[in-house]
C-alpha positions as CSV (number, residue, x, y, z in Angstrom):
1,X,99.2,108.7,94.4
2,X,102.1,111.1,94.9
3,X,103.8,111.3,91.2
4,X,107.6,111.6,92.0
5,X,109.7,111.5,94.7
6,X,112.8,113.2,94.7
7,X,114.8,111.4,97.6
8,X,115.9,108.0,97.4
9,X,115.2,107.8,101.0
10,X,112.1,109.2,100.6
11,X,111.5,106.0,98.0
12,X,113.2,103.4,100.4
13,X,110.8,104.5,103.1
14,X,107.7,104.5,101.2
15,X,108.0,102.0,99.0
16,X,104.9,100.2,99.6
17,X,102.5,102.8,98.8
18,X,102.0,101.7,95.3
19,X,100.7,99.0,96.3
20,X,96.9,98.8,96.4
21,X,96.6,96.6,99.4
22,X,98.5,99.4,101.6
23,X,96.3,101.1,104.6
24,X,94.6,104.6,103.4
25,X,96.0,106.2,106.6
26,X,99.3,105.1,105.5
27,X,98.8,106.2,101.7
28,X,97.8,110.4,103.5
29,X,100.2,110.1,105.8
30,X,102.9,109.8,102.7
31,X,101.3,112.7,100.9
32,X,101.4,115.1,103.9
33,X,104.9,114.3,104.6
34,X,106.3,114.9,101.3
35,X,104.3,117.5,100.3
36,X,102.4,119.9,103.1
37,X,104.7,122.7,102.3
38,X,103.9,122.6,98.3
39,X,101.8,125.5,97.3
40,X,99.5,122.7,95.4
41,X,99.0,120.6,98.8
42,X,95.7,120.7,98.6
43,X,95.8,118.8,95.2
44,X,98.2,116.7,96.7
45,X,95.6,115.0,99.0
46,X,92.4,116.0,96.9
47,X,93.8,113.5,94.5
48,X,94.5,110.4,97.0
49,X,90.6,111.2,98.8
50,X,89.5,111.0,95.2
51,X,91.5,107.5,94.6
52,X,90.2,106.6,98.3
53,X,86.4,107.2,96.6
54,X,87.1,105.2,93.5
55,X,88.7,102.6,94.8
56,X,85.4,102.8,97.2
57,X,88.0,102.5,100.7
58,X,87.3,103.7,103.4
59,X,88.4,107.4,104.3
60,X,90.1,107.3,107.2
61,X,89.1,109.1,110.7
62,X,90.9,111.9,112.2
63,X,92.3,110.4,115.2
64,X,93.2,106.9,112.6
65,X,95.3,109.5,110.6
66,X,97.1,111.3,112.8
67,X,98.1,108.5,114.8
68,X,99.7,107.3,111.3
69,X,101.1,110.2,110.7
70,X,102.9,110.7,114.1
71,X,104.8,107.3,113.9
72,X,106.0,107.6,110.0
73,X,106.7,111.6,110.9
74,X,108.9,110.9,113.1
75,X,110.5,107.8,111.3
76,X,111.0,110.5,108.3
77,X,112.7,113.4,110.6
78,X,115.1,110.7,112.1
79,X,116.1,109.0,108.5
80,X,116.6,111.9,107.4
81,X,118.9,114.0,109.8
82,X,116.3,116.7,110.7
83,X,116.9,118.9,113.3
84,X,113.4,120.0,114.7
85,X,111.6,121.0,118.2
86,X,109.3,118.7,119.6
87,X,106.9,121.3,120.1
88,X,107.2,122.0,116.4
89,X,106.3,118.6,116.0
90,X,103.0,119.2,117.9
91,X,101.9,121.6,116.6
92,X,102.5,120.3,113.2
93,X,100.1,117.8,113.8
94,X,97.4,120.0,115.7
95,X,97.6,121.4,112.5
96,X,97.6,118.8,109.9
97,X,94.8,117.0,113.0
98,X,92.4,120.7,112.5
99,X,93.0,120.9,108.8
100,X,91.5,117.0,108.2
101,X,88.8,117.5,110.6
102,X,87.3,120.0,108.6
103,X,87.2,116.9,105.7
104,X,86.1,114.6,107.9
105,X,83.5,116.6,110.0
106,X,82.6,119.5,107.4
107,X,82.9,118.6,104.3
108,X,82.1,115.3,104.5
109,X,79.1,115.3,106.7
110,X,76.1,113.8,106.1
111,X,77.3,112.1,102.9
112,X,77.7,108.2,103.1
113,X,81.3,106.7,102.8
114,X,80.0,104.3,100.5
115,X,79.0,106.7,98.1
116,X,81.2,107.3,96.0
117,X,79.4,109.8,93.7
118,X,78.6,111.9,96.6
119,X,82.6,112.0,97.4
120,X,83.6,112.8,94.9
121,X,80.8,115.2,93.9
122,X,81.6,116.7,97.4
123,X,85.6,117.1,97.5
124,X,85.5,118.6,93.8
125,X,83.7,121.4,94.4
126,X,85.0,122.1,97.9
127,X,88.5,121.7,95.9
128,X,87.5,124.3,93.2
129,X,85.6,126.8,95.4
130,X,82.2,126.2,95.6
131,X,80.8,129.3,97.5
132,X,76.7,128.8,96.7
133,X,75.7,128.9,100.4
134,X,77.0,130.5,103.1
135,X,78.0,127.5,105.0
136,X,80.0,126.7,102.3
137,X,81.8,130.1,101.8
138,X,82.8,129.8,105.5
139,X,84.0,126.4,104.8
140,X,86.1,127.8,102.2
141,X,88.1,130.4,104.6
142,X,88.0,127.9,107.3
143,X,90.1,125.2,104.8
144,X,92.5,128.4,103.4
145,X,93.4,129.2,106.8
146,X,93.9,125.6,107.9
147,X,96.1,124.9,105.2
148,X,98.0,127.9,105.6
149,X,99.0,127.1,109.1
150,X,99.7,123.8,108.2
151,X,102.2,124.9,105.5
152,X,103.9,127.2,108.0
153,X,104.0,124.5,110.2
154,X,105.5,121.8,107.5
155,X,108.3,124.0,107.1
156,X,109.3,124.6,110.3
157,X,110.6,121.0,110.8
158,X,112.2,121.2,107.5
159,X,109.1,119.7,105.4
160,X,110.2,120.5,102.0
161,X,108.3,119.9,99.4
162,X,109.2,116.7,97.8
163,X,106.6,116.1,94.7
164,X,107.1,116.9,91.4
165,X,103.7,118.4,90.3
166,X,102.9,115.6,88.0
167,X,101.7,118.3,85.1
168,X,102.8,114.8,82.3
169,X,100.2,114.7,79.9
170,X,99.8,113.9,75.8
171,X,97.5,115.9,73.6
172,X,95.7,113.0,71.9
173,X,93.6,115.8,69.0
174,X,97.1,117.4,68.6
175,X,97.4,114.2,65.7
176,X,93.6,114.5,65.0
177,X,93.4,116.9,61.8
178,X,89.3,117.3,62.2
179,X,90.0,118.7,65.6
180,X,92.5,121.2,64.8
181,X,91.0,122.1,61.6
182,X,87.8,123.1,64.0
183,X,90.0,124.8,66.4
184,X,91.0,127.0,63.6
185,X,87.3,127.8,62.9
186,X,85.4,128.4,66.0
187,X,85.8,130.1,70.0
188,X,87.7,127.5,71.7
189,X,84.5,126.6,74.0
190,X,82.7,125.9,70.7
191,X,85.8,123.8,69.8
192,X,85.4,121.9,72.9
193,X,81.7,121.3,73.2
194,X,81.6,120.0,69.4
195,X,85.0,117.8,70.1
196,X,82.6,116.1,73.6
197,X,79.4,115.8,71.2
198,X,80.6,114.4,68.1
199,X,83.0,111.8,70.3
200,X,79.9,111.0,72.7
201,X,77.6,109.9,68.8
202,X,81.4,108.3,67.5
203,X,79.8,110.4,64.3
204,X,81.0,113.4,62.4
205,X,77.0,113.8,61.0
206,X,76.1,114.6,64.0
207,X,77.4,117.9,63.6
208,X,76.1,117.7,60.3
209,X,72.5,117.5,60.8
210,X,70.4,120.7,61.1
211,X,69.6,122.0,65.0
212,X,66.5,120.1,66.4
213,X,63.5,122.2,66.9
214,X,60.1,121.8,67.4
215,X,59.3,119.9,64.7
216,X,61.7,117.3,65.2
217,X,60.9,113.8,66.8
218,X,60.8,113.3,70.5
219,X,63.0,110.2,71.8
220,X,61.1,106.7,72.4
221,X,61.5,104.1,74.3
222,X,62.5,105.5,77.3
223,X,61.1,105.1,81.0
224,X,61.4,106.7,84.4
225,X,62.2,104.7,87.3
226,X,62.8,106.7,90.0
227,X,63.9,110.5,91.4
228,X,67.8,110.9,91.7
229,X,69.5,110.3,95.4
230,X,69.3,114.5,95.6
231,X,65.9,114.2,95.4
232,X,65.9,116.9,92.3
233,X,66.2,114.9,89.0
234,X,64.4,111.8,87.5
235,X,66.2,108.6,87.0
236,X,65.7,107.3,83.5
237,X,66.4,103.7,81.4
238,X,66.5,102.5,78.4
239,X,63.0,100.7,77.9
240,X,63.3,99.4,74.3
241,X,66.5,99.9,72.3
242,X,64.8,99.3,69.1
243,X,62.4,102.4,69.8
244,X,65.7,104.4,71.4
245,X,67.6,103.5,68.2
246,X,64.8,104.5,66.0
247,X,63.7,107.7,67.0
248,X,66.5,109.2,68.6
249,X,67.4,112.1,66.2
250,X,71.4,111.7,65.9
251,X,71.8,108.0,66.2
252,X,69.0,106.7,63.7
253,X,70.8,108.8,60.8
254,X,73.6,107.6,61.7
255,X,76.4,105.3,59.4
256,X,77.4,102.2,61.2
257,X,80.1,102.6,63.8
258,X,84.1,101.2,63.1
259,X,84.5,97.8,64.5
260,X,87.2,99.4,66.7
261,X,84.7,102.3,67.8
262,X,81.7,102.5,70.3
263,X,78.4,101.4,69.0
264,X,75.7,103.8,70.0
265,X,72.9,101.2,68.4
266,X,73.9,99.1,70.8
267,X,74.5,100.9,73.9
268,X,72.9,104.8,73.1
269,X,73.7,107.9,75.0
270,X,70.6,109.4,76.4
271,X,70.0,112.5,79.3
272,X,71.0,111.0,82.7
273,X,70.3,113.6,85.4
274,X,73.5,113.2,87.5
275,X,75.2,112.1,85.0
276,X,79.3,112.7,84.7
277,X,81.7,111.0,82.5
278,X,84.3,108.2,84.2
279,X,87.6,109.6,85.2
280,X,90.5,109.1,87.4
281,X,92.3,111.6,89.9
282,X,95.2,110.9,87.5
283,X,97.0,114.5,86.6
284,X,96.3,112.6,83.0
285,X,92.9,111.1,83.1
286,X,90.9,111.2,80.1
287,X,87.2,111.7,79.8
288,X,85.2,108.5,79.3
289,X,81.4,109.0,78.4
290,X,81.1,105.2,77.2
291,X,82.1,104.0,80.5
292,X,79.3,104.0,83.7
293,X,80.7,106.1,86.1
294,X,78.2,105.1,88.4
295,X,76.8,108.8,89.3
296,X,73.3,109.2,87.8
297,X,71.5,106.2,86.2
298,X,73.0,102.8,84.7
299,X,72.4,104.0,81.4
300,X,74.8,106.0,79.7
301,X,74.8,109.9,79.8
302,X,75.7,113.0,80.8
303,X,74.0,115.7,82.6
304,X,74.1,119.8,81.9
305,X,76.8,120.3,83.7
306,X,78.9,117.4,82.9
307,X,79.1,118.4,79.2
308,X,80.4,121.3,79.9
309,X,82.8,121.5,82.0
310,X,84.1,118.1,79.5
311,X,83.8,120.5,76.7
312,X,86.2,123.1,79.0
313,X,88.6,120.6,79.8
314,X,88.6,119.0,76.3
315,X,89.6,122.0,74.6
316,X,92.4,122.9,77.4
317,X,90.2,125.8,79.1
318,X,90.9,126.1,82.8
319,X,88.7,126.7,85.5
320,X,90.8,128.6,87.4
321,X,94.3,129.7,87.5
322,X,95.8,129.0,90.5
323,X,93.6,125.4,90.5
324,X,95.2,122.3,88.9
325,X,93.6,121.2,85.2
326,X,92.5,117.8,85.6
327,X,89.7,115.8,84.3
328,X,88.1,114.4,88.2
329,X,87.2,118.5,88.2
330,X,83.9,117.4,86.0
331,X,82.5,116.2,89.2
332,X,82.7,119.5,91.1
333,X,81.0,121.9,89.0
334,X,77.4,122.8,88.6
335,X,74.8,125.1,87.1
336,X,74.7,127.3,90.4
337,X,78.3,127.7,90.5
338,X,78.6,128.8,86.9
339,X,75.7,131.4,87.4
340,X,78.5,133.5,89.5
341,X,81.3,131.8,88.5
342,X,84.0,134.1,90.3
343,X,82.7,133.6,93.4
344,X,82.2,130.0,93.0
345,X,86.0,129.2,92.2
346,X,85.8,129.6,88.7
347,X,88.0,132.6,87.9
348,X,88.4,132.1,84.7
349,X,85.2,132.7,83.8
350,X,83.6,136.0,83.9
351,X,79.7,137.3,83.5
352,X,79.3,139.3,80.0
353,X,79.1,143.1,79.6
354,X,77.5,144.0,76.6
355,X,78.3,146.8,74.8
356,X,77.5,148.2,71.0
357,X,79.8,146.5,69.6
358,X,80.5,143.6,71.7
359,X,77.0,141.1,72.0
360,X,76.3,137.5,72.3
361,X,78.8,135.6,70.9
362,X,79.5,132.0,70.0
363,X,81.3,129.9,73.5
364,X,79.1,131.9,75.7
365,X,78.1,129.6,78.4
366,X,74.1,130.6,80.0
367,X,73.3,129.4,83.3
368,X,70.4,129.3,85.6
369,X,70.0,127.6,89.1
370,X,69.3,123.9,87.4
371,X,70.5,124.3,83.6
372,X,73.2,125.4,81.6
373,X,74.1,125.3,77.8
374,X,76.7,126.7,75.6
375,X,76.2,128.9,72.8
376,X,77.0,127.0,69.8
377,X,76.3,129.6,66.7
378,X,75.3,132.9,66.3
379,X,73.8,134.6,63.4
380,X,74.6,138.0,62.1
381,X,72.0,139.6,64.8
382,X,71.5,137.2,67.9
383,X,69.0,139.4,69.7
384,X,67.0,140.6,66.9
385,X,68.2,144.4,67.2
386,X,68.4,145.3,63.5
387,X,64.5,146.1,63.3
388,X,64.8,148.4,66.3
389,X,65.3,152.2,65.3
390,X,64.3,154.1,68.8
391,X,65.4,153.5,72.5
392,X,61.8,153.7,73.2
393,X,61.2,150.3,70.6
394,X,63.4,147.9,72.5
395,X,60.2,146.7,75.0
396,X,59.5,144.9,71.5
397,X,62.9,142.8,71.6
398,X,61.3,139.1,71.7
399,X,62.9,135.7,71.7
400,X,61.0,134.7,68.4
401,X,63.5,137.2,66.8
402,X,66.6,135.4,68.2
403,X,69.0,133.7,65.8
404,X,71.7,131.4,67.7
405,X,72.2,127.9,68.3
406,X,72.6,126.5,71.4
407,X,74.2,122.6,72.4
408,X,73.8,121.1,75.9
409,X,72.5,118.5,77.7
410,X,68.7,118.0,78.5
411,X,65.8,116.3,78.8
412,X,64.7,117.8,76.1
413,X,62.3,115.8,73.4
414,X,61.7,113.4,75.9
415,X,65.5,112.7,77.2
416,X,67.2,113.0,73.6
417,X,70.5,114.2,76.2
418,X,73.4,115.9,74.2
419,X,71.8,118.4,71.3
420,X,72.3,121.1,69.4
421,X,69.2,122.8,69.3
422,X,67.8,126.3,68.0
423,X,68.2,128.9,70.4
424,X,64.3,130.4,70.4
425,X,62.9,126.7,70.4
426,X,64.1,125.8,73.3
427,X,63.9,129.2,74.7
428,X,59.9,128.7,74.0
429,X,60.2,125.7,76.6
430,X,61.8,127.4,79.6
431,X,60.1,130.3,80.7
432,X,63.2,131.3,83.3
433,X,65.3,131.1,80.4
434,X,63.4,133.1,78.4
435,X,62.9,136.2,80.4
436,X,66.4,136.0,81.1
437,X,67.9,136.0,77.6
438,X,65.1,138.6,76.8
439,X,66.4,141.0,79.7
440,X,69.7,140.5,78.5
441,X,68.7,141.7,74.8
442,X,67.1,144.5,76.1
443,X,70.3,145.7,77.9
444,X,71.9,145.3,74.5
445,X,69.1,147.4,72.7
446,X,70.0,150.1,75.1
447,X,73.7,149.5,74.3
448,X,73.3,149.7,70.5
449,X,71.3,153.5,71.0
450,X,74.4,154.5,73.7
451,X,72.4,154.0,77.0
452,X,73.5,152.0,79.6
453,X,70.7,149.5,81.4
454,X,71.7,146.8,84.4
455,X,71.1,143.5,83.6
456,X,69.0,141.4,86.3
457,X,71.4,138.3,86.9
458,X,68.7,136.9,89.3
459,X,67.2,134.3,87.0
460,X,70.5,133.9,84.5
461,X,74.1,134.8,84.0
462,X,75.4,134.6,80.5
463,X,79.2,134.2,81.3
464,X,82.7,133.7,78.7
465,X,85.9,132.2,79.7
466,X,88.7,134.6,80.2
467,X,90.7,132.7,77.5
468,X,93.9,134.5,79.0
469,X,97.4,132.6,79.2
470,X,97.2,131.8,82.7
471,X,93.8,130.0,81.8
472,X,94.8,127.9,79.0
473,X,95.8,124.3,79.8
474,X,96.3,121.2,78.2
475,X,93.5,119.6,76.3
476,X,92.0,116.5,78.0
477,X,91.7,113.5,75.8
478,X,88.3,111.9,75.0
479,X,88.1,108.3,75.1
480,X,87.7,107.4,71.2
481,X,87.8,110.6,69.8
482,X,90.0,109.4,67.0
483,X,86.9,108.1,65.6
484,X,85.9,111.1,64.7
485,X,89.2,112.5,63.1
486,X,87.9,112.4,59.4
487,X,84.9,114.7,59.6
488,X,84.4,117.6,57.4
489,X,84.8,121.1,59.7
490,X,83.0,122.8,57.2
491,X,79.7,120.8,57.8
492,X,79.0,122.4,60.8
493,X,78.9,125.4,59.7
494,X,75.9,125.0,56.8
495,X,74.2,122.9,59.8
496,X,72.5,126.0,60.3
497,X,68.8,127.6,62.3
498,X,65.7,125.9,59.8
């Protein structure tokens, strides 16, 4: 909903949007009159399609909308002493009219208005930027242009912009010493991935315990029931909780959970492809992971993709600058679009250019079409370079020489989900992976004798957040992470490659 008026007219008028039984054409009609010539418009009515979606109403049509928005237009110009044109007035709705079309006929075509995950999944990344096909790209320009005349529009019948931008919000880690004792230690995308994973196991020892690798347990208990509504991923349940608690690596060592804490024994975390976290449009959401958000499976868990971006937006890490920080934004984003992440919305997140004395580092995030993960530790030589004396020795640079840590989420050891895993195991199981992470260590071999090599981006990026001023943000809360506020920061750091 639109956060603050300024106008007690404005509030006499539209009083009755707060309430939930009010029409949706009614509810967009508000937004675009108090706020189509605000810069952050878009956001404006992002957020009430997002409410629209979780609230599971319908979305209005074009010619339902405008109709709406003629009659309380006008009601607003004449209660509020406008002076305008009437054919200012047209065109300002042959505007606003093109500008929703493309939502209704572009970016919401072929996607099922009783979907909610797909709607939201859909207006997030359209929101952020998602340029991974060329339709889309065009869609972008189409929807900058549209909203630019609309804007130009707005303001020549004395549209002002008449929302605050809503930026309230509380810090809840800023009272949690564990977390800011880890902030102190690590990159801030470290920070933020090990703030989403030891809130998602409610348990500090699971940063504790040592990487998995290949000699650690596979997950039980688990079957598949299906392939995801996208057609890609597998849908999975929770066959047997006893055999779920039992063998899954971070809950079975675990110490049993506060009264006033989630209980992962009872209600366990595994890989859900699809998977995001529940959240609200609200400028101040939090991030739920204990809480079905209805998007992959009805078991709990996140996906790849979902992890991260939490872990970006937990640690106050934007996505872009000139895009608003908020927590429904972990619906939008996925591995593709963080493969080229500039041209994908993401512009505060750049590919990597290694150099001699700059290599892979701890918060790098590695992406393929269908994966990502987040570099969780690094040794003192991640690509296994210090054996290497001549240029012409760097064809040797293998993955079994790697020393780095990786956490993500993955079906890994049967569906385990959120792990922290060593770098070359897991590198043994993904062949695309491999020969990317290998290419990448051979462009750093020729970097450490002064030669310069391209990097072949066609199977992975390895990209790092700009961590600039205009990037940083608030940090999102995570629902229970005071749970975790006790832990000892140092653990992690002896939790180390066996």
């Amino acid at each position: 909903m639109i956060k603050s008026i300024k106008n007690s007219l404005i509030v006499s008028m539209f009083a009755l949007t707060a309430c939930s039984n009010v029409q949706p054409s009614k509810v967009l009609s508000e937004v675009a009159i108090l706020s189509s010539s605000c810069t952050d418009f878009q956001s404006h009515m992002w957020d009430n399609l997002y409410d629209l979606a979780i609230d599971q109403q319908s979305i209005p049509r074009t010619s339902q909308l405008v109709g709406e928005l003629e009659g309380q237009l006008r009601n607003y110009l004449e209660a509020n002493n406008k002076e305008f044109k009437e054919a200012d007035v047209k065109t300002y709705l042959s505007r606003f009219s093109d500008m929703y079309s493309l939502i209704n006929e572009k970016v919401l075509s072929g996607i099922s208005l009783n979907s909610k995950s797909d709607i939201l999944r859909v207006l997030a990344s359209v929101e952020i930027g998602d340029a991974t096909s060329v339709e889309k790209k065009s869609l972008n320009a189409e929807l900058k242009t549209a909203l630019s005349k609309l804007k130009t529009s707005s303001e020549a019948i004395g549209l002002g912009c008449n929302v605050t931008s809503g930026n309230e919000f509380s810090s809840a880690s800023a009272q949690q010493p564990y977390f800011e004792e880890i902030k102190a230690k690590v990159d801030p995308m470290v920070y933020g991935s090990r703030k989403v994973f030891a809130t998602a196991y409610q348990s500090c020892e699971a940063l504790e315990l040592a990487p998995m690798d290949k000699s650690s347990e596979s997950l039980r208990g688990i079957s598949i029931t299906g392939q995801h509504a996208s057609g890609f991923g597998k849908l999975r349940s929770i066959a047997s909780l006893p055999e779920v608690v039992n063998s899954h690596y971070y809950i079975k060592q675990a110490s049993k959970a506060k009264p006033s804490c989630e209980d992962n024994r009872t209600n366990p975390l595994v890989y859900d492809f699809g998977g995001k976290p529940d959240v609200s449009s609200s400028f101040s959401s939090s991030i739920n992971m204990f809480k079905d958000a209805g998007t992959g499976s009805s078991d709990l868990g996140i996906d790849c993709s979902g992890f991260i971006i939490s872990a970006m937006l937990s640690a106050g890490l934007k996505l872009s600058p000139d895009k608003s920080h908020k927590a429904i934004h972990v619906h939008g984003v996925n591995s593709t679009m963080l493969k080229d992440p500039e041209d994908n919305g993401l512009q505060c997140l750049k590919k990597v250019q290694f150099s001699r004395s700059h290599n892979l580092k701890a918060g790098d995030i590695v992406s393929k079409v269908g994966h990502v993960f987040v570099v969780d530790r690094v040794g003192v030589d991640p690509f296994g370079l210090k054996n290497i004396k001549t240029l012409g020795e760097c064809k040797n640079v293998s993955y079994k020489n790697f020393d780095f840590v990786i956490a993500h989420s993955s079906n890994a050891k049967n569906a385990v989900g959120l792990t922290r895993m060593v770098g070359k195991y897991f590198l043994e199981t993904s062949s695309s992976f491999r020969k990317g992470m290998e290419d990448h260590a051979l462009s750093a071999c020729y970097e450490k004798f002064g030669k310069k090599r391209a990097v072949n981006h066609s199977s992975i990026a390895i990209v790092r957040h700009k961590m600039t001023k205009e990037c940083r943000a608030h940090e999102v809360a995570l629902e229970q992470q005071q749970c975790v506020s006790r832990c000892n920061a140092g653990a992690v750091d002896t939790a180390g490659v066996k």
